[in-house]
N, C-alpha and C positions, 0 to 999 in steps of 0.2 A: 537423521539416522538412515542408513541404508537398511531396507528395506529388505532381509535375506538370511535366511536359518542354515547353519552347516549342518548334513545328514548324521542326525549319532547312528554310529556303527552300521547295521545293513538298515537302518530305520522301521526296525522290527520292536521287538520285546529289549531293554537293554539289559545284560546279563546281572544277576543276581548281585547290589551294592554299589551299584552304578544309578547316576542319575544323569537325563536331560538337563542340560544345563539353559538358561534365557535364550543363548544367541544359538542353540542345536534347536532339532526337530525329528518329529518320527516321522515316518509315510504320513503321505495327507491324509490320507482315512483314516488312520488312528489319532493325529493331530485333531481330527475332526470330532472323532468321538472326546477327547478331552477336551473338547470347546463346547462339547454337549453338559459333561460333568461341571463345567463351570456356568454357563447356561441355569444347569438344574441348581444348580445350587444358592447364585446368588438370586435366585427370581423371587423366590417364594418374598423375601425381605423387599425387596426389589418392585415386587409388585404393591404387598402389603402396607408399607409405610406410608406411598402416596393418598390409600384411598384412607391411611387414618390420618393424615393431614388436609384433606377435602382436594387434593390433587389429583389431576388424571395419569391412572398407573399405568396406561398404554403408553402414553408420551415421557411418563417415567423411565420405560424401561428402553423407547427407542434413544433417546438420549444418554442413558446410563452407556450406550454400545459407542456414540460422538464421544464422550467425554473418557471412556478409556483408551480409543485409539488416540487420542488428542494427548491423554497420560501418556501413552507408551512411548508416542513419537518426543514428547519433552523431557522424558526421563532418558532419553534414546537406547529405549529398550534394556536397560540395566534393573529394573525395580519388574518383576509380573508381578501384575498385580490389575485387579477389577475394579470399576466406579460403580459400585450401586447406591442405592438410594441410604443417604444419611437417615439414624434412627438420633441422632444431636439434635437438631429442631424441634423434635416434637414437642415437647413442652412449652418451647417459645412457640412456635404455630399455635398450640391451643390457648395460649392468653392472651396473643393476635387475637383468633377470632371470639373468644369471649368480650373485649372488648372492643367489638363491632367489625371486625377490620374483613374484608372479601379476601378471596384468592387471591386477585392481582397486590394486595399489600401483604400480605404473605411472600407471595415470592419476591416481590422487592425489598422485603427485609432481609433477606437471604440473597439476594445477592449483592445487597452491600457487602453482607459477611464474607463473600467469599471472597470479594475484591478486596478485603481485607486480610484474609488469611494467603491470598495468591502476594498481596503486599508481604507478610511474615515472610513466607517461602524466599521470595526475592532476598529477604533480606538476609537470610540464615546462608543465602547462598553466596552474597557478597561476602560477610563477614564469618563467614566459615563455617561448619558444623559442632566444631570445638563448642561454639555457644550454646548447640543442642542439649552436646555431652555434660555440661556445665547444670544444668537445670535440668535435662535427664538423664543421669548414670545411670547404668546397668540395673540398678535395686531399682531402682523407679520407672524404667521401660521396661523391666521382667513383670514388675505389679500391674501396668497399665495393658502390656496383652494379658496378663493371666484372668484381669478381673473384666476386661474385654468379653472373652470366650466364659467364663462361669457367672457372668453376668447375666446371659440367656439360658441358663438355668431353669428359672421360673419361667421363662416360655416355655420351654417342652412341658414342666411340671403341671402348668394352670390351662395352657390352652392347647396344644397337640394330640398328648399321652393321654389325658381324659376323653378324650372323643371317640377311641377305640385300642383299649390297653393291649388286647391282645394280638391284635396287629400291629400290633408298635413293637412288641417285644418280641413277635417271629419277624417283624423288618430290621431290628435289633440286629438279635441272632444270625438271618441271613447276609448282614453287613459283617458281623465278625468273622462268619466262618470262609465268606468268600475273600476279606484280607489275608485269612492265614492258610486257607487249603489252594487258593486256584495259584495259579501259577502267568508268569508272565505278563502280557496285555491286558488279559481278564481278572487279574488280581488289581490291576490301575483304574480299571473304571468300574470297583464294587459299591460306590456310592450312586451311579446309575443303573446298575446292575440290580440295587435294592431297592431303588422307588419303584423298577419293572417290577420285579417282585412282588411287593408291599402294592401296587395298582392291581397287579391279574390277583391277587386274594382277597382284597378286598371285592373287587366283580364277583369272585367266585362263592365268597359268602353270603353276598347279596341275592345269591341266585338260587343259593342251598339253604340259608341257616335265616334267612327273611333280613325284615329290618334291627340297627341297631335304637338304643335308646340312648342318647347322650347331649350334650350341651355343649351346641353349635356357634363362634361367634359372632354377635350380630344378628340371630335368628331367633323369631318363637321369644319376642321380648314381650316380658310381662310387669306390671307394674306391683307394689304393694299388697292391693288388694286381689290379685291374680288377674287382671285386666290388661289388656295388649295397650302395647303403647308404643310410640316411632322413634325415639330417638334413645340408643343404648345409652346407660348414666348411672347416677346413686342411687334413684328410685323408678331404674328402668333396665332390666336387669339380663340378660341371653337365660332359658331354663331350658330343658332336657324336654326333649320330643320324639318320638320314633321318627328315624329315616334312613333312605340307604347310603352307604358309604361312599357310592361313586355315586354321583349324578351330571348327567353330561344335557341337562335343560339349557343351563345358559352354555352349551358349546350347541347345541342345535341352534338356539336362536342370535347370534355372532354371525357377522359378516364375516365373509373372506378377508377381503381388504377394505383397507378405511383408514385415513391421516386421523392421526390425534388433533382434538380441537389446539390452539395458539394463543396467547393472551397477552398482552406486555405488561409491565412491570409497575407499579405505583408505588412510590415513596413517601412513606410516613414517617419522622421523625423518631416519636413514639414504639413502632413497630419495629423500627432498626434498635434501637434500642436494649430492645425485648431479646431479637436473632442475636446480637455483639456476643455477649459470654457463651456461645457453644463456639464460638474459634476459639477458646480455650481446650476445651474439648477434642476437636478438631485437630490439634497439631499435636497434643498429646495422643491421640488415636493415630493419626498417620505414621508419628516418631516411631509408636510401639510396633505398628504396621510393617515398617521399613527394617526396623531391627529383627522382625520373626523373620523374615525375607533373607537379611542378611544371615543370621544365623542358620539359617535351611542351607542356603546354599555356599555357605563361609563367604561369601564374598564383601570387600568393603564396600560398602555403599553411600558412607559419610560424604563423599564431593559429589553426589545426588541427591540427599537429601530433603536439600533448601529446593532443587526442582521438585521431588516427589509432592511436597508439601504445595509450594507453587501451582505446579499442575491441577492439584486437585480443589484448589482456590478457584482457577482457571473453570475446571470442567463444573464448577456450582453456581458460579456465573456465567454461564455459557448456559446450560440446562435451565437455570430461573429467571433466562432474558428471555425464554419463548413459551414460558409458563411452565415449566417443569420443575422437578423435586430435585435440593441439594444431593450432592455427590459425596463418595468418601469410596476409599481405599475396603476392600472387603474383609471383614475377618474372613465370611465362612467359604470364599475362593483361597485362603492360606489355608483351609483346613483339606480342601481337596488338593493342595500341591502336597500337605505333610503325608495324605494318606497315598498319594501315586508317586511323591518322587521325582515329578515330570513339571520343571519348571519351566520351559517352553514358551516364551512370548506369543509364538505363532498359537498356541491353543486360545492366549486370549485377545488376537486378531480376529480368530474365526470365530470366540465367543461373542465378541463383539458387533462383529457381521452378522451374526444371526440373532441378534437382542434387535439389530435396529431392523433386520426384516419380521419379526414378530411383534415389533411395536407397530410394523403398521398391517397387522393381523391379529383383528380383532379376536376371533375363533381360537387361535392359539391362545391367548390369551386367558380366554374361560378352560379351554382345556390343562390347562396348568393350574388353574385354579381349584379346578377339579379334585385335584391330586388329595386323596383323604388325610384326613389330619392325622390318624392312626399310623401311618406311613410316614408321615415328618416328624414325628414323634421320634419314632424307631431311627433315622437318619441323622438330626440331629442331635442326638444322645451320642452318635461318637464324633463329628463333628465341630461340636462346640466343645467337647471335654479335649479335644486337640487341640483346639486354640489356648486353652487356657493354657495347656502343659507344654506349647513353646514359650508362655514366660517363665516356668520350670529350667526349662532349656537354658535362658540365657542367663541366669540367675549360676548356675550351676557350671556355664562355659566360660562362664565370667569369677569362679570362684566367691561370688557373694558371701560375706560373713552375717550369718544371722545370730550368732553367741553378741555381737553389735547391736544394742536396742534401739541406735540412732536407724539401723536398717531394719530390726523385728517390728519395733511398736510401728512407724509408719504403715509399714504394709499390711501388718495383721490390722489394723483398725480399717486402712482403703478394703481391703476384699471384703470384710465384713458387709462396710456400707455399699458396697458395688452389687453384692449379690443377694441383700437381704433389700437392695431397692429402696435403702431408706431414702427419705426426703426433707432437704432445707428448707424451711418457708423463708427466702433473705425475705422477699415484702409479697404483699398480693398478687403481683403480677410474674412472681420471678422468683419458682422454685428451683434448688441444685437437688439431684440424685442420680442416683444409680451410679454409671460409669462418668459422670462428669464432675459428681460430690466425691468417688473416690480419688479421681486420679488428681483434685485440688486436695485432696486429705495426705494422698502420700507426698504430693510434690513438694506442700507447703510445711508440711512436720518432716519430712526429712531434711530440709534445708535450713531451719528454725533449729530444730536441734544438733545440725552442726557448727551453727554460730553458737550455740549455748554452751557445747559440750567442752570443756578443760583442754587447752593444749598438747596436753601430755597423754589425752586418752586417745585409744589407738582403733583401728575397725572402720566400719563404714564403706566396705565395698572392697575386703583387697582379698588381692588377686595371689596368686603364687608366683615367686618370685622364677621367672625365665618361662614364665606362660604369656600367650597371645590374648590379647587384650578385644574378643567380641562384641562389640557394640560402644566399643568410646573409652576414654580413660576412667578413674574411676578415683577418689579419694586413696590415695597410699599415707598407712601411717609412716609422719616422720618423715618424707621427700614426695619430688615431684612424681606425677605418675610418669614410667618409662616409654616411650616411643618405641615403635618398631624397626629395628635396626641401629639401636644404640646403643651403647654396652653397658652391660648388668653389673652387680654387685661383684659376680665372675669374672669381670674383665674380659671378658667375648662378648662378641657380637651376636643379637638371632637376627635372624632368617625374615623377610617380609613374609606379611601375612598367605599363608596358601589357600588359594582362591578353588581349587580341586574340591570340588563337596568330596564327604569322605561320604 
């Protein structure tokens, strides 16, 4: 890919219903500030993931910065889109090390996987995307982002928004009102605009109204009996302490600079074993990934796919060969394109440059950490309800039929278990939930009950007849699904797909 953004318009504000599209850009300084909003956004996960998989999050996130430009350049530049730290693994990581297994076999179970899923990608990309479309139609990539995004639900609920409600709910409010009142540039970056926010109030009350009283995670662990004890668990529990909101301890004591420690990779049979089933996961999360993508900005992205997929096989063995945390395509970076509009690669070149200079700065690090949980609270409350509501989007652009129970029950049952977090015990070592039990619940009962269902019954994903087909063909009753550019029932021809976001 050549390496080079065409200037939108004066590379100012773009006029009201207009979007940056991948291969434009705004001035570098504002370019820059949206590689800050991407930055902020994916960290928190970013950082978070490694340290609950016993990995180092500094090295998590300098690599998450290699492993996007590494994406951008294999997708060549067609897909924006971020690598941060997979939240797929964790469950395999934790019955890795339940039984016995170190860091270095951890991440060599992982990056089998990925050289497995980068194998998938290759192959979707020889043999077409059609075989995507095939196993995920519209019904079931609109379910897999929507239960994606209201999947993280119960984070804000259980760990954010209870640490400090009321500053979650004026970081809330100051997030909505600056999408609808500001104007221009500063209407694009109110998802950064509102951590500033939600930081100087929380200082502010810390200094006026004293300490809060809330339940920290990780902190003030007590056991049963009310006795401290070291390792959070079933009978070891985070409880409620007075403290202040900002606390910048561990940013005083951070170095400047400092390399993340390295490790290489140990292969256990066993443990590989354990990692395999989140590349199920994984390519259902990408697909859905690539299709909110496509749908933001209309453009087809079907003969990238098998790379977007690939690449990000690529960037989980490339981060887990030098001891760092699998990779994956970001929801809550689509959530900051849906909220600014600014689909821009170049913002996440510079997000990416500046993830691998902060990975090897230590001090940033804690100072993002820092960031009160009352405040992520408030930011991902709209956020995540935007990820969800692009698989609304495609669902909707795709004309889905849910009067169809082959498309209702599937989905109503995956959201349920995607966002109520239920969990499969298959054996001891090897539970399914959440977003990896739903997206096998919709994939495999919507395809199950299209073998079952009567020849003559009709539904299942159709579309209106002489409308453009968003994210793949789709089940038509009674004929083949129609291509774009072939002629309809009307005996005319449409129009190729228009790649002009509207």
């Amino acid at each position: 890919m050549a390496i080079g953004w065409k200037l939108h318009g004066d590379g100012r504000t773009p006029p009201p219903g207009e979007v940056v599209r991948p291969d434009e850009r705004l001035s570098w300084p504002r370019t820059a500030g949206i590689g800050a909003q991407h930055v902020v956004a994916m960290f928190g996960a970013t950082f978070v993931f490694p340290v609950v998989m016993g990995l180092d999050p500094n090295l998590a996130i300098m690599m998450s910065g290699v492993a996007t430009i590494l994406f951008l350049l294999i997708v060549g530049g067609r897909v924006p889109s971020y690598l941060g730290t997979s939240a797929s693994f964790v469950g395999a990581v934790a019955a890795i090390r339940a039984a016995g297994g170190d860091s270095a076999t951890v991440t060599g179970a992982i990056f089998v996987a990925g050289l497995v899923l980068a194998a998938v990608g290759v192959l979707i990309h020889v043999v077409g995307g059609e075989v995507i479309h095939k196993v995920f139609p519209p019904v079931v990539t609109g379910a897999v982002v929507m239960l994606i995004g209201f999947n993280l639900a119960p984070v804000v609920a259980t760990v954010y928004w209870p640490q400090d409600q009321w500053v979650a709910l004026a970081t809330l409010a100051f997030a909505v009102l600056c999408a609808v009142l500001l104007r221009g540039f500063w209407a694009r970056i109110t998802i950064l605009l509102a951590l500033v926010f939600g930081f100087v109030l929380s200082w502010l009350l810390d200094a006026t109204a004293g300490k809060i009283t809330s339940v920290l995670p990780g902190q003030n662990l007590l056991d049963g009996a009310g006795k401290p004890c070291a390792a959070e668990g079933p009978y070891c529990v985070a409880t409620a302490f007075p403290h202040e909101r900002v606390n910048f301890t561990n940013v005083k004591g951070a170095d400047w600079f400092g390399f993340p420690d390295l490790h290489a990779p140990d292969f256990k049979t066993s443990a590989i074993l354990l990692a395999l089933p989140a590349v199920i996961a994984l390519i259902a999360e990408n697909t859905g990934h690539v299709k909110a993508v496509a749908a933001m900005t209309r453009d087809d992205l079907d003969p990238v796919l098998g790379r977007a997929i690939a690449a990000d096989g690529v960037g989980t063995a490339l981060a887990t060969a030098v001891g760092g945390s699998p990779t994956t395509t970001y929801a809550e970076n689509i959530g900051v394109m849906a909220a600014t509009r600014i689909y821009s690669t170049a913002a996440y070149f510079v997000a990416a440059i500046v993830a691998i200079l902060f990975g090897l700065c230590p001090k940033f690090g804690a100072l993002v950490a820092a960031t009160p949980g009352g405040v992520l609270g408030g930011i991902t409350v709209v956020l995540y309800g935007m990820i969800g509501l692009l698989g609304a989007k495609i669902w909707i652009e795709n004309r889905v039929d849910f009067a169809d129970p082959v498309n209702l029950v599937p989905v109503a049952a995956a959201i349920i278990l995607a966002i109520g977090n239920v969990t499969l015990q298959v054996t001891d070592d090897f539970p399914l939930q959440g977003i990896a039990l739903g997206t096998i619940a919709v994939l495999v009962g919507y395809h199950v009950l299209n073998v079952l269902r009567r020849p003559e019954d009709t539904g299942g994903g159709m579309i209106a007849p002489g409308e453009e087909e968003i994210g793949g063909p789709v089940r038509h009753a009674g004929r083949e699904p129609r291509r774009p550019g072939t002629p309809t029932s009307e005996n005319h021809t449409t129009d190729t797909p228009n790649n002009d976001a509207s």
